[in-house]
N, C-alpha and C positions, 0 to 999 in steps of 0.2 A: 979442021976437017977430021983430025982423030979424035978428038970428042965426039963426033958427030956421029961417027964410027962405031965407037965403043957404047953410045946410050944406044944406038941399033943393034946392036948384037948382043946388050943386056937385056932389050925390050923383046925383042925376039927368043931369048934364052926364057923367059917369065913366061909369057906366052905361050911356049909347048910344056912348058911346066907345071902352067895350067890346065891346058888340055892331056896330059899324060895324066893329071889327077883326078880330073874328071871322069876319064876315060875308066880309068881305074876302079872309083865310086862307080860309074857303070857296071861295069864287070863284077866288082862284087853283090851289087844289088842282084843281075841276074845270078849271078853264081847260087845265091841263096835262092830266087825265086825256082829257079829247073828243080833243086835240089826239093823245098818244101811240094810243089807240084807233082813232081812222082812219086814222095812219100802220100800224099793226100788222095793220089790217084790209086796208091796200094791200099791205102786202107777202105777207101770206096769198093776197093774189089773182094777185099776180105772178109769186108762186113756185108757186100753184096746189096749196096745202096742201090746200084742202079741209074747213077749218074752217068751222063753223056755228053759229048760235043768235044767240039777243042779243046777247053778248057781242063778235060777230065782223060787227054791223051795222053799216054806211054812214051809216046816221042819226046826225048828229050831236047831234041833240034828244035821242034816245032814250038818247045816253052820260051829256048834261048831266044830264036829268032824273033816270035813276038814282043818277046821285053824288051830284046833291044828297041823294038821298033815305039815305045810308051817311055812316059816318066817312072819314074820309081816308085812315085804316092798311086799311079794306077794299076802296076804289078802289087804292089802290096796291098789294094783294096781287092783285085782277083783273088788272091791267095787267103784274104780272111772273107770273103764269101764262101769261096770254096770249106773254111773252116764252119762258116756258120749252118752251110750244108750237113758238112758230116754231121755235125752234134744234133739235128734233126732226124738222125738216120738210127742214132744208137738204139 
């Protein structure tokens, strides 16, 4: 029974160890995405591109919250449209 025990509470210790990593890879992926977003949303205003919508808001909350809510490969296909944007603008 203490075997039994003990593969449960290694299997269990793996298991938020994975989800704490993942979690983590989450977080840094949005960390970057908020971050590249309102740099991208500065320079749309500096250059006076004229973009608009959610995608191109000041709200920092509003970048986090929707990354959270995507994969990572779909935050970082927003963030290089948005790129492909700017370089049309220059």
């Amino acid at each position: 029974m203490t075997t039994f025990r003990l593969h449960g509470a290694l299997l269990g210790a793996t298991f938020l160890g994975a989800l704490a990593l993942n979690s983590a890879a989450a977080f840094a992926n949005c960390d970057w995405y908020v971050r590249t977003s309102l740099e991208q949303q500065q320079r749309n205003l500096k250059m006076k591109c004229g973009f608009s919508g959610a995608q191109w808001s000041v709200d920092k909350n509003a970048h986090a919250v929707w990354c959270a809510s995507v994969g990572p490969d779909v935050s970082r296909k927003a963030a290089q449209t948005r790129e492909q944007q700017l370089s049309t603008c220059k």
